[in-house]
Every structure is written in structure tokens, then in C-alpha cells.
MDAnalysis code that builds the backbone (N, CA, C; Angstrom):
import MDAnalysis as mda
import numpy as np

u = mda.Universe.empty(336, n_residues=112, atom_resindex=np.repeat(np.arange(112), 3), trajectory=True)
u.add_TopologyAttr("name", ["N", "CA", "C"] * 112)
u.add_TopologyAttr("resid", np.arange(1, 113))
u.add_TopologyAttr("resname", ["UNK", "UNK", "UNK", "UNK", "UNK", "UNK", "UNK", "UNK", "UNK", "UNK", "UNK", "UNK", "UNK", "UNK", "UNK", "UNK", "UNK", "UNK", "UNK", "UNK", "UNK", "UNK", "UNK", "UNK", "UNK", "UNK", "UNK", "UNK", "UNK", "UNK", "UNK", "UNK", "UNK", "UNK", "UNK", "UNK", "UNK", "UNK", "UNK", "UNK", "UNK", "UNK", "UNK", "UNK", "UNK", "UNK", "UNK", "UNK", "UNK", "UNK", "UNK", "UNK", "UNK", "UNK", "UNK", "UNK", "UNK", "UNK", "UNK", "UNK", "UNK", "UNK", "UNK", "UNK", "UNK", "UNK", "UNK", "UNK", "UNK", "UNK", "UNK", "UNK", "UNK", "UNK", "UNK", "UNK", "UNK", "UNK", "UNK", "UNK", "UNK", "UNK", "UNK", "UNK", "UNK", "UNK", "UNK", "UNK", "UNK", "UNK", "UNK", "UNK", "UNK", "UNK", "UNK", "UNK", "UNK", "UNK", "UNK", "UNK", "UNK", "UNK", "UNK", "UNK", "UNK", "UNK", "UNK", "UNK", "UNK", "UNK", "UNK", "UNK"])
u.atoms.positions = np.array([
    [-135.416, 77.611, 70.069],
    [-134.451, 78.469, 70.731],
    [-135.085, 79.835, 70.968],
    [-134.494, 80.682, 71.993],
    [-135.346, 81.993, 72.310],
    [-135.035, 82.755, 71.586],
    [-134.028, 82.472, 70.595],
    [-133.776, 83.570, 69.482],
    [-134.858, 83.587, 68.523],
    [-135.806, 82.611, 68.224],
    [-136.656, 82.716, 67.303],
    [-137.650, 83.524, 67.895],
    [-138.183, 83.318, 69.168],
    [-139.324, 83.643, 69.931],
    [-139.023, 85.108, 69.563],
    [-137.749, 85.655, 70.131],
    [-137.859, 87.304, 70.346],
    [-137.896, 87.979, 69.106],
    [-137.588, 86.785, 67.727],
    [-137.779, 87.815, 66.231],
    [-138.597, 87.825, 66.143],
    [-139.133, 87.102, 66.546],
    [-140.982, 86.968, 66.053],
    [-141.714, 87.881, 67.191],
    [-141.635, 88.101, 68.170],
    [-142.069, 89.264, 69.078],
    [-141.818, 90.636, 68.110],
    [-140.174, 90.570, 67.671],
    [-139.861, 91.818, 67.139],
    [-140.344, 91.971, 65.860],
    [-140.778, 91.234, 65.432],
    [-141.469, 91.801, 63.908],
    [-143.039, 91.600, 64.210],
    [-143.540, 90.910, 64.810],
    [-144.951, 91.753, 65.213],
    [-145.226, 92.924, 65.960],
    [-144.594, 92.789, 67.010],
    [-144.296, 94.425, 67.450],
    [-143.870, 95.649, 66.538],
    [-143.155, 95.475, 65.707],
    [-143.363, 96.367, 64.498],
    [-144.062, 95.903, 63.502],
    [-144.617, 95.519, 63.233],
    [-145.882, 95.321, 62.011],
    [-147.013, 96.481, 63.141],
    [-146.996, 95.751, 64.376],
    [-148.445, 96.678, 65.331],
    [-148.142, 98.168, 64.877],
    [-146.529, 98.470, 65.517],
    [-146.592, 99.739, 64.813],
    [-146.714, 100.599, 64.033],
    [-146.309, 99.862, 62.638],
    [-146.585, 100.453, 61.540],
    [-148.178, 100.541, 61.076],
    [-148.884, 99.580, 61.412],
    [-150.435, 99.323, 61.275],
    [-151.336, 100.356, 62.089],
    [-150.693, 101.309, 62.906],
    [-151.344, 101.971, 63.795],
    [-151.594, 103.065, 62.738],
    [-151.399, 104.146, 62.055],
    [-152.228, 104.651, 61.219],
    [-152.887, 104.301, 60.348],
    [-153.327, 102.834, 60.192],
    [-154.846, 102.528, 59.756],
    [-155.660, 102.536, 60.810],
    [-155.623, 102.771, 61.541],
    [-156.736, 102.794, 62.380],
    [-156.812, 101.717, 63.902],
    [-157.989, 101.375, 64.152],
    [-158.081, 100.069, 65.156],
    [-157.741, 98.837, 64.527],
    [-157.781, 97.626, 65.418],
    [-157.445, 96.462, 64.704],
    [-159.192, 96.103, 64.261],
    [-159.968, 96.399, 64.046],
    [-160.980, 96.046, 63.533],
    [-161.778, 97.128, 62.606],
    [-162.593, 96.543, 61.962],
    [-163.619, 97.503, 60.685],
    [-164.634, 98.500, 61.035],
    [-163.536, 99.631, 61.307],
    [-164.696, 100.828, 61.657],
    [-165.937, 100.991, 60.777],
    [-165.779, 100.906, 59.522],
    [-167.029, 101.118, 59.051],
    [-168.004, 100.093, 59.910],
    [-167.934, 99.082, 60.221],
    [-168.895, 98.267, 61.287],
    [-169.030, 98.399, 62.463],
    [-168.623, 99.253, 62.732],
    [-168.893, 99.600, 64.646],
    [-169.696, 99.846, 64.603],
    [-170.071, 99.217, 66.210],
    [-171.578, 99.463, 66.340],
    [-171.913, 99.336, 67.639],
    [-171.335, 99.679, 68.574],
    [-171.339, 99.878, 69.870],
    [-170.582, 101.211, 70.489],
    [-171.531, 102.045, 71.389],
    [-170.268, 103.200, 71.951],
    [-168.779, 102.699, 72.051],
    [-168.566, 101.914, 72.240],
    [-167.099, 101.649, 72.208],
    [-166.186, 101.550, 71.407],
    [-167.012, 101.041, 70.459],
    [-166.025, 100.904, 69.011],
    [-166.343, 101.779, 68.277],
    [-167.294, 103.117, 68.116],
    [-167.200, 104.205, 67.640],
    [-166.160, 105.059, 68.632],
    [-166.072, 104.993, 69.783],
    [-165.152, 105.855, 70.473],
    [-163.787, 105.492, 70.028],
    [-163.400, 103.997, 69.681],
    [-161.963, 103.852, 69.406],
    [-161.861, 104.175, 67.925],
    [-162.813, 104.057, 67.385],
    [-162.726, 104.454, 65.741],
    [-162.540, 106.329, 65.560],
    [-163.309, 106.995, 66.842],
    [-163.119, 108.335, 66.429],
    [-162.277, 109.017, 67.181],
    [-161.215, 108.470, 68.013],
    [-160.033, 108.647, 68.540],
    [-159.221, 108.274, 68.208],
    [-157.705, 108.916, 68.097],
    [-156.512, 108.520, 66.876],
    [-155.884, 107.569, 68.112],
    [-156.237, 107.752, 69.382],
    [-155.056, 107.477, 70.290],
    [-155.729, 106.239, 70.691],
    [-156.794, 106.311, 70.815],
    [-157.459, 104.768, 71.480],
    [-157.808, 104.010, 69.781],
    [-157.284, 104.646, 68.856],
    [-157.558, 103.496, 67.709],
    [-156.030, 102.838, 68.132],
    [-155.133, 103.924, 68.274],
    [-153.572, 103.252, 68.229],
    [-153.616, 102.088, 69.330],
    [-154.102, 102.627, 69.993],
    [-153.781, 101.525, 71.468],
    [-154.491, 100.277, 71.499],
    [-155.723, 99.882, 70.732],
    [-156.518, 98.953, 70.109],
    [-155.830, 98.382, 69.075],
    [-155.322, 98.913, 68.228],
    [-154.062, 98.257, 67.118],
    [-152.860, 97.769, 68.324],
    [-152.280, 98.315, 69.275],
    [-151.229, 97.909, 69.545],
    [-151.559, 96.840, 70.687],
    [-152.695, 96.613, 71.091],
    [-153.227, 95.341, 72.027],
    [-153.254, 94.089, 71.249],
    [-154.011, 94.652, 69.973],
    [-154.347, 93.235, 69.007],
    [-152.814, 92.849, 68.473],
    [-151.922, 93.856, 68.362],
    [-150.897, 93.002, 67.999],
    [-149.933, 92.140, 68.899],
    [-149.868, 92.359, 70.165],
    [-149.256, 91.983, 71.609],
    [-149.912, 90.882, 71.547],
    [-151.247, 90.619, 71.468],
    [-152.325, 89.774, 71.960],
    [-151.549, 88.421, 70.741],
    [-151.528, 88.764, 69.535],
    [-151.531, 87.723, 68.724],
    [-149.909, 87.718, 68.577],
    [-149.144, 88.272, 69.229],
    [-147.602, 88.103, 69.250],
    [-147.446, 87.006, 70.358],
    [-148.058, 86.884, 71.692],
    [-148.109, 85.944, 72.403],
    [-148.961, 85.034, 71.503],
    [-150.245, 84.772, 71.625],
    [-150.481, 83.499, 71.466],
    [-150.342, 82.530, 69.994],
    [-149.242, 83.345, 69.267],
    [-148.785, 82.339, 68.283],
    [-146.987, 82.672, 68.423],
    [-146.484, 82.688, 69.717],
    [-145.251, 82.577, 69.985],
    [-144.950, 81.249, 70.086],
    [-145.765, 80.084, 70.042],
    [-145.712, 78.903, 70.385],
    [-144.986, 78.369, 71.986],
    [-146.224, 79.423, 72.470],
    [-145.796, 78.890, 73.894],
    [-146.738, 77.670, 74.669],
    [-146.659, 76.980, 75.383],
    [-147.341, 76.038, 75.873],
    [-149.075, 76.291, 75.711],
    [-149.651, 75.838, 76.278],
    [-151.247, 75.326, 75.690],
    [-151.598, 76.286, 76.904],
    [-151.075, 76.054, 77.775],
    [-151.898, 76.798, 79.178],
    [-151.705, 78.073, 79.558],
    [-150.386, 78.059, 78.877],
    [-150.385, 79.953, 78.934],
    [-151.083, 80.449, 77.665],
    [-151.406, 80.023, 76.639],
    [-152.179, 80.240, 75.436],
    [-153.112, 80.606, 76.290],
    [-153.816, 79.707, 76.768],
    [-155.404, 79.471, 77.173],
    [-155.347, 80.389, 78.205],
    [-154.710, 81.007, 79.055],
    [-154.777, 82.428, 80.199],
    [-154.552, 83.520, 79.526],
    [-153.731, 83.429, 78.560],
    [-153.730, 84.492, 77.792],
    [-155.284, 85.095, 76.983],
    [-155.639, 83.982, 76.306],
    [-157.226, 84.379, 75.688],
    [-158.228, 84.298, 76.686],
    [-158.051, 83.909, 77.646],
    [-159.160, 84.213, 78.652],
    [-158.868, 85.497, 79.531],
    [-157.922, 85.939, 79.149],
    [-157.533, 87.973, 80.179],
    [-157.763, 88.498, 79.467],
    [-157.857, 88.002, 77.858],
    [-157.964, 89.025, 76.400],
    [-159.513, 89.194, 76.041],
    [-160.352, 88.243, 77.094],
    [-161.717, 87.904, 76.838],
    [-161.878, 89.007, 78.238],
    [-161.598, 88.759, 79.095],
    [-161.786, 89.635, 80.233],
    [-162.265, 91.199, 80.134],
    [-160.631, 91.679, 79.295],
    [-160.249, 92.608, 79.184],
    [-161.376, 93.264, 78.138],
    [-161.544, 92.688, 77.465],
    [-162.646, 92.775, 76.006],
    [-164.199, 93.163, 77.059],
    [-164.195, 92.415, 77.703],
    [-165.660, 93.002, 78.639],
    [-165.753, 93.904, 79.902],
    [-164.369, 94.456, 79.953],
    [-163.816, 95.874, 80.689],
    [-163.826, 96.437, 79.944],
    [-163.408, 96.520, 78.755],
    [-163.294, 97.926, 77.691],
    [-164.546, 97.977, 77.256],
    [-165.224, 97.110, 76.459],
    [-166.775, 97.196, 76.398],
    [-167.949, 97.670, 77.491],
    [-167.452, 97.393, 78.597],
    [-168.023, 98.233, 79.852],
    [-167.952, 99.633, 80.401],
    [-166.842, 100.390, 79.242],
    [-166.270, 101.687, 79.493],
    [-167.230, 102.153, 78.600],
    [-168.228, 101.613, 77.659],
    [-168.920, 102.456, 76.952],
    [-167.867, 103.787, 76.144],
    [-168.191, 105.057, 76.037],
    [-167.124, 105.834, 75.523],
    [-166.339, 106.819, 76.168],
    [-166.346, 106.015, 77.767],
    [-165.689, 106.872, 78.652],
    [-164.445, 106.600, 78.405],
    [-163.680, 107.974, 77.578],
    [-162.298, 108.120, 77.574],
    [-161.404, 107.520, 78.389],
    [-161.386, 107.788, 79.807],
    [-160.498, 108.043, 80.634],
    [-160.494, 106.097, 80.673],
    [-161.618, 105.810, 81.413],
    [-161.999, 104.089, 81.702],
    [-161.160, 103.365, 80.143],
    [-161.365, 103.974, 79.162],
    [-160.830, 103.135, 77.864],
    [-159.191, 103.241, 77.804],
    [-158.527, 104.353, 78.216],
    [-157.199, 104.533, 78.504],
    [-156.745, 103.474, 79.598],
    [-157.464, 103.550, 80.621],
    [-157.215, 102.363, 81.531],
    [-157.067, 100.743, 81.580],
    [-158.441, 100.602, 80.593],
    [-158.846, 99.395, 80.354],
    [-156.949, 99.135, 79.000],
    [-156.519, 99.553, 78.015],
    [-155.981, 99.449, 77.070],
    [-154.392, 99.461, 78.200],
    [-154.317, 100.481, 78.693],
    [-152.873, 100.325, 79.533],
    [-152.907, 99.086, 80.183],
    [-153.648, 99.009, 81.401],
    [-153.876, 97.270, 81.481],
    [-153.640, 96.152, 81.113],
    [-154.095, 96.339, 80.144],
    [-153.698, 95.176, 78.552],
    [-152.344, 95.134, 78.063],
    [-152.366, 96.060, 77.524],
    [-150.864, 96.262, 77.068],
    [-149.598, 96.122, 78.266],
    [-149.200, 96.493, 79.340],
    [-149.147, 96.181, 80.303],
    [-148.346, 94.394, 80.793],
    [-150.249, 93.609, 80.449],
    [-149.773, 92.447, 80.963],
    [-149.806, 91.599, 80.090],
    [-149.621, 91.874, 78.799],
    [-149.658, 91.628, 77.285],
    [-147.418, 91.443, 77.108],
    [-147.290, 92.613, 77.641],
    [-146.212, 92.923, 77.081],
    [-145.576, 92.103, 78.507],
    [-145.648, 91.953, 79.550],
    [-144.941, 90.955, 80.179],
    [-145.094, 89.664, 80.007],
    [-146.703, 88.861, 79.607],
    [-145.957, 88.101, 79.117],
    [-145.506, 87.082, 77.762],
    [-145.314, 88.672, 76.894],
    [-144.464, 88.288, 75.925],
    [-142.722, 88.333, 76.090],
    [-142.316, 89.254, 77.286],
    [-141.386, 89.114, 77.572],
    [-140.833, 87.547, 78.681],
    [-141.644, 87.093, 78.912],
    [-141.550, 86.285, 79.190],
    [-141.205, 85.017, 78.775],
    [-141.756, 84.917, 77.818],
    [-141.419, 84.015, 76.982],
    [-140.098, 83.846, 75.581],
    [-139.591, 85.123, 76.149],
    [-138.038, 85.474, 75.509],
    [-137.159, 84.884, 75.523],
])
């Protein structure tokens, strides 16, 4: 029923939030590319890296069909080699993350 889908949207969507002052969704002490030192030494592109990874894994364990799974991790693979292509250009990493989030969050609404 879609009542389960949207609790489970709504409590990963707040878990993302609350998780956003730890940092990015990954181990800054291991960065190791301009990119992931830029999201590690920015509060706002760590938040927005926490709040992708949680969208990202709010869809694809919403238990939605196999094929929207599989478009979903292949835009999340995309997107991953647009933001990695921004090197530590601010502005390009704001872009690349709105993007995401964006078409992350439609279609998790989608599946409501």
C-alpha cells in the first residue's frame, strides 16, 4: 500500500536530515580527490552530499520495480561522474547536487 512507501520516504528523509551535521555521506578522513575534499571542506556541499545519498537510497529500497531501480542507479552513476568532473568548482558542484536532488526527489514522489 502507498502508505508504507511514503513512511519510509518520511523517515529516511529525516534520518538524511538529521545526519547532515556529520558531515558528507562518505569518510572524509579518506578523500582523495578535489572533489571530495571540496565536499568535506564545505558545510553546504557536505549537507547536500548527505542529502543526495539519502534520496538516492530512499528510492532504491522503496521497493519499487527492477527497472526503475536500475534508472535510478544508472543517473546516480551519471551524476557521480558530473560531480566528479566539477573537480572543486563550487558553483558546477551546487549544480551538479541540485540536479540530483531535484530528480531524486521526483522520483521518490512518485512512487507515493
Amino acid at each position: 500500500m502507498n502508505i508504507g512507501k511514503s513512511a519510509l520516504a518520511f523517515t529516511f528523509a529525516a534520518l538524511a536530515t538529521v545526519g547532515t551535521s556529520q558531515g558528507a555521506s562518505f569518510d572524509c578522513a579518506k578523500a582523495s580527490t578535489p572533489t571530495e575534499h571540496a565536499i568535506c571542506d564545505n558545510p553546504q556541499l557536505s549537507k547536500l552530499d548527505d542529502q543526495t545519498s539519502g534520496l538516492y537510497y530512499t528510492v532504491i529500497s522503496s521497493g519499487e520495480p527492477a527497472d526503475k531501480v536500475a534508472a535510478v542507479k544508472a543517473q546516480q552513476e551519471k551524476f557521480l561522474g558530473q560531480r566528479d568532473a566539477c573537480g572543486a568548482n563550487y558553483d558546477c558542484l551546487i549544480d551538479a547536487y541540485t540536479a540530483q536532488i531535484m530528480f531524486l526527489k521526483a522520483e521518490a514522489a512518485e512512487g507515493m
